[in-house]
N, CA and C of each residue as an Amber inpcrd file, in Angstrom:
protein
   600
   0.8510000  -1.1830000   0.0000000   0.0000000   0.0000000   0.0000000
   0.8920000   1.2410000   0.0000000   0.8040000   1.8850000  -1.1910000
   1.5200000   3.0250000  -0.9040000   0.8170000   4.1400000  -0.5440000
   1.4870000   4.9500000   0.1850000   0.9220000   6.3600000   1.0480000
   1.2530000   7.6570000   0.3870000   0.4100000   8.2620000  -0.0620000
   0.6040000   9.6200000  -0.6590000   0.7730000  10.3300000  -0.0280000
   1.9800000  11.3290000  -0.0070000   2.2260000  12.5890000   0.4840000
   1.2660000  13.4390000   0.4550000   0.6590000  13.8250000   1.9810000
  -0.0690000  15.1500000   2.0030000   0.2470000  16.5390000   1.0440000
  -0.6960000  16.5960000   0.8100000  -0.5220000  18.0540000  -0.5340000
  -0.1320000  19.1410000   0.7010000   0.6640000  19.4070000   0.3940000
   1.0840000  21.3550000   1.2720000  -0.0430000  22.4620000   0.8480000
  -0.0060000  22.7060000   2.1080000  -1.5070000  23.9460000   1.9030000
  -0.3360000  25.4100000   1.2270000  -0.8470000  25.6800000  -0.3460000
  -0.1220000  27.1520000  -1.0640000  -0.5890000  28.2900000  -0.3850000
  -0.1790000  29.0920000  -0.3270000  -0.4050000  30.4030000   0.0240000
  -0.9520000  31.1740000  -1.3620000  -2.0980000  31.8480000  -0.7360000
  -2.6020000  32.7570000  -2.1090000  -2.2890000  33.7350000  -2.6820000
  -1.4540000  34.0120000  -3.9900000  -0.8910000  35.0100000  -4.1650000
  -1.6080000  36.5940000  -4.1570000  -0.9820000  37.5230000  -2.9190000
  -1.4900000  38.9090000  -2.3310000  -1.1680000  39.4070000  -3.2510000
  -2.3020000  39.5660000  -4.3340000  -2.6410000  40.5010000  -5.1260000
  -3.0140000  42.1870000  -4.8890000  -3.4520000  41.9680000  -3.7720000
  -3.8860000  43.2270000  -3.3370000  -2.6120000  44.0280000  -2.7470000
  -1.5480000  43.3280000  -1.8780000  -0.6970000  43.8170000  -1.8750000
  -0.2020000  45.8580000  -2.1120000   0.5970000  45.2440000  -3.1700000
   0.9550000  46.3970000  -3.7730000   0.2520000  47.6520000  -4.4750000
  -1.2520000  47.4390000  -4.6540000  -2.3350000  48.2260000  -4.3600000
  -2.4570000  49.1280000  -3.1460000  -2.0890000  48.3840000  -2.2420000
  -2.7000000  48.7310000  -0.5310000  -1.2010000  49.3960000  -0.3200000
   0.0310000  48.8890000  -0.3810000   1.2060000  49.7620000  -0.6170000
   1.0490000  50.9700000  -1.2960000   0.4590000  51.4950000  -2.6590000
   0.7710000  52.1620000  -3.4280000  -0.2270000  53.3000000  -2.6980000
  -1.4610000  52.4510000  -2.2060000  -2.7210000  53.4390000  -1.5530000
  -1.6950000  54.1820000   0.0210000  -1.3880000  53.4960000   0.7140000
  -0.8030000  53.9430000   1.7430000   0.4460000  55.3950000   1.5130000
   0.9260000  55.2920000   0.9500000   1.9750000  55.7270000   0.3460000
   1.3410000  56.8900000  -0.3540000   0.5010000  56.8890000  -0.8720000
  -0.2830000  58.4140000  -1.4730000  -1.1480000  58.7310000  -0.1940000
  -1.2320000  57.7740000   0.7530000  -2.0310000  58.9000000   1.7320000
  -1.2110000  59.7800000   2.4820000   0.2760000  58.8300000   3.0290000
   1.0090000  59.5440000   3.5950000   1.6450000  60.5540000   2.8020000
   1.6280000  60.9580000   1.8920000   2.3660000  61.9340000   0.6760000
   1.7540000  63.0280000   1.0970000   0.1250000  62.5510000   0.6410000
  -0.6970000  63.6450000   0.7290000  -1.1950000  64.1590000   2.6980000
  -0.7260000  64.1060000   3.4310000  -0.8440000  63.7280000   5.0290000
   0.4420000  65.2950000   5.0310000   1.5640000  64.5410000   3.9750000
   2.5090000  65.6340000   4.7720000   2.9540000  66.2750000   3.7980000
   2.3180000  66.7680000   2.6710000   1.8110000  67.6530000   2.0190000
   0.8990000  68.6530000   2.2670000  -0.2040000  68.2920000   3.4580000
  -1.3620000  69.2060000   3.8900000  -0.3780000  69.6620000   5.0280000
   0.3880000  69.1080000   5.7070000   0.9560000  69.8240000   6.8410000
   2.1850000  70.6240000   6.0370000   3.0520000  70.6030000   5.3170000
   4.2140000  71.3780000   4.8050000   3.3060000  73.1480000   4.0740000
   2.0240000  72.2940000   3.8710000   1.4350000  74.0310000   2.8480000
   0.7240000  74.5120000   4.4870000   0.0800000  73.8620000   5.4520000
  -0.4730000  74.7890000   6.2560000   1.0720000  75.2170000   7.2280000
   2.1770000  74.4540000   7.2150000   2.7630000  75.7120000   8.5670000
   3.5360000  76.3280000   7.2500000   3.4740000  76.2490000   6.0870000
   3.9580000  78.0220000   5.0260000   2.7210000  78.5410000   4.8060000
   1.6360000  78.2900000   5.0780000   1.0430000  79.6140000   5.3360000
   1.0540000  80.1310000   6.5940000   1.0860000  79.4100000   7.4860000
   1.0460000  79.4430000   8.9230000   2.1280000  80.7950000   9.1740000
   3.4470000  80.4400000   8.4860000   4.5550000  81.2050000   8.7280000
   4.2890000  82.3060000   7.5630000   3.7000000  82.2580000   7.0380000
   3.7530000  83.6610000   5.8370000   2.8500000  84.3870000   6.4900000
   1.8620000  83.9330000   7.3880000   0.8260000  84.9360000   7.8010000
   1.2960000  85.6770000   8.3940000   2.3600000  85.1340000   9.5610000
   2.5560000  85.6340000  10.8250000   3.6470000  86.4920000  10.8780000
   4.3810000  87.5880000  11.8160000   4.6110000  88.0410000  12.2070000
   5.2680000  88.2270000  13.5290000   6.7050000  88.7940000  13.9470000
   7.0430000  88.9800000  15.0520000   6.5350000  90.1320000  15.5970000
   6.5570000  90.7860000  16.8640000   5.9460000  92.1030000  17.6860000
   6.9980000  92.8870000  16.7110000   8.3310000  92.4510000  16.4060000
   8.9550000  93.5960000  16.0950000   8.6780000  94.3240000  14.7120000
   8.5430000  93.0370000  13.6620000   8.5930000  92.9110000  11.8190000
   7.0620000  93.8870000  12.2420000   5.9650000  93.2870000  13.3490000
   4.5870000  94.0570000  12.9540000   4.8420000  95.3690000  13.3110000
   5.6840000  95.9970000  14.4040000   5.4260000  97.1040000  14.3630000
   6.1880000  98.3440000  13.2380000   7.5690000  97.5380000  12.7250000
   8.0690000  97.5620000  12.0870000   7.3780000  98.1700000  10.7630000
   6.7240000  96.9560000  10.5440000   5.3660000  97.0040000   9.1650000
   4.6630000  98.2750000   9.2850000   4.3540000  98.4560000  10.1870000
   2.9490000  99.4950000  10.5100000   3.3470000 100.7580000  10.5430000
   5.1360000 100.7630000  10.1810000   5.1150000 102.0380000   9.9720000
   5.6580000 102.4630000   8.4630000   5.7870000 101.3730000   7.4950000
   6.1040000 101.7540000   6.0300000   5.3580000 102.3930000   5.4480000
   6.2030000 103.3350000   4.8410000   5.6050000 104.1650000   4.1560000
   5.2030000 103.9180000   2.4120000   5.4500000 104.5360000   1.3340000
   5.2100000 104.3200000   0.1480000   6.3210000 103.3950000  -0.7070000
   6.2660000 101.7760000  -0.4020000   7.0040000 101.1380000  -0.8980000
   6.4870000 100.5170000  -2.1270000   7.2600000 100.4600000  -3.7000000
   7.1700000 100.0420000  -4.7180000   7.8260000  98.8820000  -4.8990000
   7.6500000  98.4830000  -6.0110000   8.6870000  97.6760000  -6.5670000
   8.7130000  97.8370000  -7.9260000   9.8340000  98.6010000  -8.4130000
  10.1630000  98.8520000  -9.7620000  10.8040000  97.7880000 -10.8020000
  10.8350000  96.8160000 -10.3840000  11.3160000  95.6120000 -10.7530000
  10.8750000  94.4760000 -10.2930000  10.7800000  92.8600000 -11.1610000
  11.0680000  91.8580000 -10.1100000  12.1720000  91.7240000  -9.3030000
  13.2990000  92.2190000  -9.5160000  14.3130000  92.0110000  -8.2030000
  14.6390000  93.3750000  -7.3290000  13.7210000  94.4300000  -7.8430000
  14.5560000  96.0310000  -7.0990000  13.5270000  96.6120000  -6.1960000
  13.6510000  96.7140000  -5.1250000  12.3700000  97.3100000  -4.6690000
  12.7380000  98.8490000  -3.9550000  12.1820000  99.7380000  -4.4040000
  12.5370000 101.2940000  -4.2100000  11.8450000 102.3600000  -2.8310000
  12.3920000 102.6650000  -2.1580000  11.9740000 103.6800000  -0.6880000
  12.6910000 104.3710000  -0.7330000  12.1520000 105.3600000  -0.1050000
  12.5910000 106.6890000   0.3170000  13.2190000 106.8760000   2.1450000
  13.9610000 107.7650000   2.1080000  14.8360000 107.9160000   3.3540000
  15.0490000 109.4140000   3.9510000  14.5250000 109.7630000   5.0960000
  15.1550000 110.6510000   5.4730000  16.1860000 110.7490000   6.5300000
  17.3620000 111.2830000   5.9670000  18.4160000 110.7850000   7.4280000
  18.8760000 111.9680000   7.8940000  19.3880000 112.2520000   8.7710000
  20.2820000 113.2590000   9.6340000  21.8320000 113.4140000   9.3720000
  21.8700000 114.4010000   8.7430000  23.5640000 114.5660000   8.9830000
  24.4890000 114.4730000   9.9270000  25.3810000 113.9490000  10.1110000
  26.9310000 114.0920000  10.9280000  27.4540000 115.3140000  10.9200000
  27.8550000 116.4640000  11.9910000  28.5020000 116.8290000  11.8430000
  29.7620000 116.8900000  11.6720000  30.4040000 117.9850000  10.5480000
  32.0320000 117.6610000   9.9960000  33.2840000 117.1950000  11.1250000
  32.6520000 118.2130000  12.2450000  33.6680000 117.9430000  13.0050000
  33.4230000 116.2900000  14.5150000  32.4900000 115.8080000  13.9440000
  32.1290000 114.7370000  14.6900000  32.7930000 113.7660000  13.4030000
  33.1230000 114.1240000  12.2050000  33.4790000 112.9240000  11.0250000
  34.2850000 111.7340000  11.4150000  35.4530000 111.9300000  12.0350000
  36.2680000 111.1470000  12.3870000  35.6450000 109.7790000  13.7380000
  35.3500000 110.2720000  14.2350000  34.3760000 109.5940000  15.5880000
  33.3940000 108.7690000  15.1060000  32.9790000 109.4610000  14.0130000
  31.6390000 108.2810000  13.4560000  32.2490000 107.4180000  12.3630000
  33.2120000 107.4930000  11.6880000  33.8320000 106.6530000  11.1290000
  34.7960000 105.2680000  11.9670000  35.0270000 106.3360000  12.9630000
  35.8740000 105.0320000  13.8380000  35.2330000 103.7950000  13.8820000
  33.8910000 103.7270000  14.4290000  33.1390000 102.6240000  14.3390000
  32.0650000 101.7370000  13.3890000  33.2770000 102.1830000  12.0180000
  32.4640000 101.3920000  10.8450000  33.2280000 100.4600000   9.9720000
  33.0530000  99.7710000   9.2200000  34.1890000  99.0830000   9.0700000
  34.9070000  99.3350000   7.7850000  34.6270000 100.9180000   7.3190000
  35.6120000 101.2400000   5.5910000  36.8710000 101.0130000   6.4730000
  37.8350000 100.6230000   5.0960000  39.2090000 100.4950000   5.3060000
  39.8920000 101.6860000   5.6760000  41.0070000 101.7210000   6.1570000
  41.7480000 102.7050000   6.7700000  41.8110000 103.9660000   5.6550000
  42.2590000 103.2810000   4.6470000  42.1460000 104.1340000   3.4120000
  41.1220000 105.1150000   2.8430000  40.0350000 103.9840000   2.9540000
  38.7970000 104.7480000   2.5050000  38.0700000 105.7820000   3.3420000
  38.5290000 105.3840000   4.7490000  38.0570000 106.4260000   5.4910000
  39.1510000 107.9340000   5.5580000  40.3470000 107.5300000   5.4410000
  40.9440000 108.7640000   4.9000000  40.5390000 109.3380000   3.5730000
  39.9270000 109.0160000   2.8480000  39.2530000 109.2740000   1.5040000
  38.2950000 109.6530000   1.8220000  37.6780000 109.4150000   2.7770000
  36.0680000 110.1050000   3.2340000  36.1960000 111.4690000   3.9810000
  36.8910000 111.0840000   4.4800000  37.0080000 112.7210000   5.5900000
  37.8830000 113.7920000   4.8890000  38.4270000 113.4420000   3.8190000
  39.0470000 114.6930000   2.7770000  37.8520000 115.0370000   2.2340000
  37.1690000 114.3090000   1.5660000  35.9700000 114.6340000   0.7870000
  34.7760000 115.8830000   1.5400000  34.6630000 115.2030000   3.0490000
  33.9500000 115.8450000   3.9590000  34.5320000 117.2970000   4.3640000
  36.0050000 117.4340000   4.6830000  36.5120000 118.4460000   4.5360000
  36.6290000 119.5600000   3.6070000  36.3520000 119.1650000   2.5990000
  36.2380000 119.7280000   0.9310000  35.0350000 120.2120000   0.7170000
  34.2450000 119.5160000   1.6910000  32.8260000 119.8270000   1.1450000
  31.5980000 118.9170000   0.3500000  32.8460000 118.0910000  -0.4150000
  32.6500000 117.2860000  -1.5810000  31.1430000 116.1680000  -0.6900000
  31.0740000 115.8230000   0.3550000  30.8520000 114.9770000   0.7960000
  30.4690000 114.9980000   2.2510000  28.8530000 114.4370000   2.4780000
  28.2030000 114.6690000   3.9590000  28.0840000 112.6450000   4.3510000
  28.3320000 112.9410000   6.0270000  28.3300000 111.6490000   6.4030000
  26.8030000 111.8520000   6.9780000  25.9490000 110.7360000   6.7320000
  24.6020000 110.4300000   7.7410000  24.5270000 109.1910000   8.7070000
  23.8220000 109.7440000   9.1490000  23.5850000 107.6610000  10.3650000
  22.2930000 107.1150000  10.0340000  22.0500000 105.8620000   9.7710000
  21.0250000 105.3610000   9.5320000  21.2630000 103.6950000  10.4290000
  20.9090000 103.4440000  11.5330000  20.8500000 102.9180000  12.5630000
  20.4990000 101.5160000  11.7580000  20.2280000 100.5940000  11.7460000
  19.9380000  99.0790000  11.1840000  19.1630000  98.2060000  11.9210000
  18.4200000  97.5240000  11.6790000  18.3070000  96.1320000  12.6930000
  17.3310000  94.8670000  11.9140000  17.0770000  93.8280000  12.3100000
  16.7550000  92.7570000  11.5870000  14.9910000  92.7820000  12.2540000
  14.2120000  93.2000000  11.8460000  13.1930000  93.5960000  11.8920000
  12.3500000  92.2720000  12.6510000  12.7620000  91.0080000  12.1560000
  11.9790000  89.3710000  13.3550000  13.4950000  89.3700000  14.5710000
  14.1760000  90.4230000  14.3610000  15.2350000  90.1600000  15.8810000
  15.9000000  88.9170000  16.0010000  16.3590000  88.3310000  14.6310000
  17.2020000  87.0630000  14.3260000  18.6720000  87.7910000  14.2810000
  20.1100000  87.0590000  14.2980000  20.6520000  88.0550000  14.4920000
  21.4280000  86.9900000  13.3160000  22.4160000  87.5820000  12.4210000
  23.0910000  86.5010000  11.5700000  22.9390000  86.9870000  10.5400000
  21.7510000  87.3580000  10.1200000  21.8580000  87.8530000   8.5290000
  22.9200000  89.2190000   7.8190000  23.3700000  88.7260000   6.8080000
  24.3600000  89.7250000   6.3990000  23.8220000  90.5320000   4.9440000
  24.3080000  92.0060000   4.8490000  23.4800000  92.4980000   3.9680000
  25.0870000  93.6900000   3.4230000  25.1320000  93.8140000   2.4350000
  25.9130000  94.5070000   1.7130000  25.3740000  95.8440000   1.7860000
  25.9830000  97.1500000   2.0960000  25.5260000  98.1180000   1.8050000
  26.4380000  99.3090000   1.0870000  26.0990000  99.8900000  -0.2130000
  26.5730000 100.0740000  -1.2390000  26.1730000 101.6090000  -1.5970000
  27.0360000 103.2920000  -1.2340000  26.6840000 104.3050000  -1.4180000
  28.0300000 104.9980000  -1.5710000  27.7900000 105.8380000  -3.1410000
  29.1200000 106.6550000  -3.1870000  29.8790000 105.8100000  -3.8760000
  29.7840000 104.9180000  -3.8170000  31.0180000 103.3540000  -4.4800000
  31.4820000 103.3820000  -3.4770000  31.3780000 103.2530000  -2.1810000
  31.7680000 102.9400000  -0.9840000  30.9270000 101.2250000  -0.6590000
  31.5610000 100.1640000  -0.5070000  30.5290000  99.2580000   0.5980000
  30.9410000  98.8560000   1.6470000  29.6270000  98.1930000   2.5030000
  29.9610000  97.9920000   3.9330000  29.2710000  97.2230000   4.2100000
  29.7410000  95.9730000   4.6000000  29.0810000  94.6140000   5.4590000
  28.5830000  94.8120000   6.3080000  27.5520000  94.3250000   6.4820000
  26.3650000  94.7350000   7.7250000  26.1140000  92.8700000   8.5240000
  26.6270000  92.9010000   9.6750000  25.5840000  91.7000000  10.1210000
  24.5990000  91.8160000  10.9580000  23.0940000  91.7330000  10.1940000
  22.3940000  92.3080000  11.5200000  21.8230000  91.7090000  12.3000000
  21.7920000  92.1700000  13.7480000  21.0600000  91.6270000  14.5800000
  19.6070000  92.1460000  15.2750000  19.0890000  91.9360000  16.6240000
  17.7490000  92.4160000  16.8130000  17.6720000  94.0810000  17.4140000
  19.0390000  94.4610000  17.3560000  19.3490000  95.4290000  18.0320000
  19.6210000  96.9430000  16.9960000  19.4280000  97.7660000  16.9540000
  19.8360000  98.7500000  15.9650000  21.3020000  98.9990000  16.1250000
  22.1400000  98.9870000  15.1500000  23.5950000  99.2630000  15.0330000
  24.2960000 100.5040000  14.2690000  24.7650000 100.4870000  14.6910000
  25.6480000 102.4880000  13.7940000  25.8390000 101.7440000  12.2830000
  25.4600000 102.3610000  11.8470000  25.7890000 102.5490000   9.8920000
  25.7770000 104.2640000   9.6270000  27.1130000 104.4540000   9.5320000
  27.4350000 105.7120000   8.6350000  27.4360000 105.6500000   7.0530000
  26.6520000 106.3520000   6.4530000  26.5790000 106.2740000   5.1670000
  27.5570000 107.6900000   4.5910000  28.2910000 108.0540000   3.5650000
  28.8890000 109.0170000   2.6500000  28.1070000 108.9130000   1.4250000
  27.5950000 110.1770000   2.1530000  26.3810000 110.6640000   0.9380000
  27.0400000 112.3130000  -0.0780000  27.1560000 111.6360000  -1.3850000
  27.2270000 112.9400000  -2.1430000  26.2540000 113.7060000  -2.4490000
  25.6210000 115.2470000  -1.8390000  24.2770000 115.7480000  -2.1960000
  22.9940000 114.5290000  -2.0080000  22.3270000 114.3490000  -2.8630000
  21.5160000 113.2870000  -2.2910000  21.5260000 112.2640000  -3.4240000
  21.6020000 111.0660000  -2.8200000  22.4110000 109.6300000  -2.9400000
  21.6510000 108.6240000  -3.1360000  21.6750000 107.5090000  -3.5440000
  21.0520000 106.2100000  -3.7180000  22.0940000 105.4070000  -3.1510000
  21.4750000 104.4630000  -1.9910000  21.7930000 104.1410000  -0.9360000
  21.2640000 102.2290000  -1.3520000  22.0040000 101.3040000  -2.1160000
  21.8010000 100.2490000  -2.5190000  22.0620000  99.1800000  -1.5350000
  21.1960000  97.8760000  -1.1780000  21.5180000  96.8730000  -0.0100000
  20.8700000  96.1050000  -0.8290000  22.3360000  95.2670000  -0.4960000
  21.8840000  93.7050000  -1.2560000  22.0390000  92.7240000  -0.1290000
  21.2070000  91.7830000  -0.2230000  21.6510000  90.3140000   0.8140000
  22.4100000  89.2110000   0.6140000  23.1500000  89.0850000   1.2840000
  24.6120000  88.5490000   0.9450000  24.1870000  86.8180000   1.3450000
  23.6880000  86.7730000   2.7930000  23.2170000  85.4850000   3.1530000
  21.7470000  85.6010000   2.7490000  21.1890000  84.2230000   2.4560000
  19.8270000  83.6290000   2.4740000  18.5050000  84.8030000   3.0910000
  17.5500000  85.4910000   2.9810000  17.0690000  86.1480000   3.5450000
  16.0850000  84.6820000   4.1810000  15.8970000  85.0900000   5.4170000
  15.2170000  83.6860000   6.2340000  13.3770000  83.9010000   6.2080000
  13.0560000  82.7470000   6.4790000  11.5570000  82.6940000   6.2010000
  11.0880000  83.4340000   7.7500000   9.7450000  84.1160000   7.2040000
   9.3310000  84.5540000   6.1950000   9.9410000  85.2370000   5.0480000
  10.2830000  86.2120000   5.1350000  11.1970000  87.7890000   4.7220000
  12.2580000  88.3290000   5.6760000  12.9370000  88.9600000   5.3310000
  13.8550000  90.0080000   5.9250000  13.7740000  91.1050000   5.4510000
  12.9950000  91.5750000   6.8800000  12.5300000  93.0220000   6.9320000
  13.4050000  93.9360000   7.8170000  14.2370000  95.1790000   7.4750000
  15.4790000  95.7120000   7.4360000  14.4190000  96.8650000   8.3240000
  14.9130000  96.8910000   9.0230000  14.0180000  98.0990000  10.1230000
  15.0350000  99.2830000  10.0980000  15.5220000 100.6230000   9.4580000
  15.9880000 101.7310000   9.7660000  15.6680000 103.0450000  10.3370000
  16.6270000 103.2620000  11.5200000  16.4420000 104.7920000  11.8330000
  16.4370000 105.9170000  11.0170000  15.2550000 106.4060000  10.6100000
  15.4650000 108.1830000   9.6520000  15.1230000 108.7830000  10.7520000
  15.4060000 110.3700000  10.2470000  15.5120000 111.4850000  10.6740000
  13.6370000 111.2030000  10.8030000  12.8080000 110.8070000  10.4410000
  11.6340000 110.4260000  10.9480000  10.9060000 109.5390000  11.8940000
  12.0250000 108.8280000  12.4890000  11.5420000 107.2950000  13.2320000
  12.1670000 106.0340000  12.7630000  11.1890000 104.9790000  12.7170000
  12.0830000 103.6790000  12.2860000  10.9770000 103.9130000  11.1660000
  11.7120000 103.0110000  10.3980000  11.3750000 102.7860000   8.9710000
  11.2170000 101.6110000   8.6480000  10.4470000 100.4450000   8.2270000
  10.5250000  99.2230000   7.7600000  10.9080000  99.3580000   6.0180000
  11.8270000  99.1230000   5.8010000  12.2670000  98.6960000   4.1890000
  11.8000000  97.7700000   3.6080000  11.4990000  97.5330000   2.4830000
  10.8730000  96.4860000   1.2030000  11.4170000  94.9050000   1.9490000
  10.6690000  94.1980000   1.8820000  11.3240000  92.5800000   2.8310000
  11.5150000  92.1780000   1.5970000  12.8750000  91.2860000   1.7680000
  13.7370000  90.3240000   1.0950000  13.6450000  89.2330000   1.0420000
  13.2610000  88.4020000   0.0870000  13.0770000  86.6850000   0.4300000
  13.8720000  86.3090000  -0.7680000  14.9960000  86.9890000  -1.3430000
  15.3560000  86.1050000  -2.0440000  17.0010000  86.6330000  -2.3250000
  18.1250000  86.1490000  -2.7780000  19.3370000  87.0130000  -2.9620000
  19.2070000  87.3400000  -4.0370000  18.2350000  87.3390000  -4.9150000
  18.2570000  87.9640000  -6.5910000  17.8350000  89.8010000  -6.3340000
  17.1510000  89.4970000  -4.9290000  16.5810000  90.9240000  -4.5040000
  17.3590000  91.5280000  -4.0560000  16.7160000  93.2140000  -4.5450000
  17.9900000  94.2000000  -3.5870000  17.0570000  95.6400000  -3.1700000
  17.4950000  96.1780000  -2.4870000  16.3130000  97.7910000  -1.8270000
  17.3450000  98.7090000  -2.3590000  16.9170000  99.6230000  -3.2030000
  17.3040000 100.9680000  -3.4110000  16.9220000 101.9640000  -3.0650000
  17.2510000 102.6070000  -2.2500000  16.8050000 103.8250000  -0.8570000
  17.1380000 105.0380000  -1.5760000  16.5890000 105.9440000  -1.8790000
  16.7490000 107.0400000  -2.2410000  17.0290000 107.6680000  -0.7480000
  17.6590000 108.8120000  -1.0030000  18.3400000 109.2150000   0.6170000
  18.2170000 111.1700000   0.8580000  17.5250000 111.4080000   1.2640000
  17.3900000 113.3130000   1.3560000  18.0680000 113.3110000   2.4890000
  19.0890000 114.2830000   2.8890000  19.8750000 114.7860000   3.8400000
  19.2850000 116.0560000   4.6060000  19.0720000 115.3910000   5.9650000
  18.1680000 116.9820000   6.7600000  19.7910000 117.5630000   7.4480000
């Protein structure tokens, strides 16, 4: 009598499988897709105490370009004989600041202060600032900092962003001869603020 080997119970091929993979996998896509667009709007809405109050006081800002965005400035002069003192604490080269204070002496040339600060009070961001063919590295922080500008008669006062402007924007908060000023916000390094500059 021979004995037949029990048949082995097959397993049914999981067709569904890779369906139920492919379904899972678009839910989680779409899961953290709804969360990546609500905290960028979340963060585009919002605002620090500083950027809002900052905001609330800009005045007539354009944008004459996709990358140029244009404001106006009123700043306060240096006096001639304060020139040297307010240069000490900026960072033109030795040279250039002997090149500045002949100019100022001559006449040729008025120094102003226009105070700085990083408008969300992050401190790190660096911004080029470009007047006269003079420039000057700025790193700003939440605090307002001395920036002497050399202004010939009245000047266009160019800032470009050197590092990443951080999310949301980088909003450049300056002291004028009027208050603080919020400048055109930066979200990109293709962008740059061109400040027209009147000397009181």
């Amino acid at each position: 009598m021979t004995i037949q080997p029990e048949p082995k119970p097959q397993l049914l091929p999981q067709q569904e499988t890779p369906r139920s993979r492919s379904l899972w996998a678009g839910g989680t896509l779409l899961a953290v897709a709804s969360i990546g667009a609500g905290a960028f709007f979340f963060t585009h809405s919002t605002s620090t105490p500083a950027a809002a109050t900052l905001a609330s006081l800009v005045g007539n800002q354009t944008a004459s370009a996709a990358s140029t965005f244009q404001a106006d400035a009123q700043l306060s002069m240096i006096a001639p004989g304060d020139a040297p003192k307010a240069l000490a604490g900026t960072s033109f080269t030795e040279q250039q600041k002997i090149s500045i204070l002949a100019a100022v002496k001559r006449g040729d040339m008025r120094l102003v202060e226009m105070p700085v600060l990083d408008g969300a009070g992050v401190t790190g961001q660096t911004v080029d600032v470009t007047v006269s063919g003079f420039t000057q590295r700025i790193v700003l922080t939440g605090k307002f900092q001395h920036l002497v500008l050399p202004i010939v008669e009245a000047a266009q006062v160019t800032i470009d962003p050197v590092t990443m402007p951080h999310a949301p924007a980088l909003t450049i908060g300056a002291l004028t001869a009027l208050g603080p000023e919020a400048l055109p916000s930066l979200t990109a390094l293709t962008q740059r603020i061109v400040l027209d500059v009147i000397v009181q």
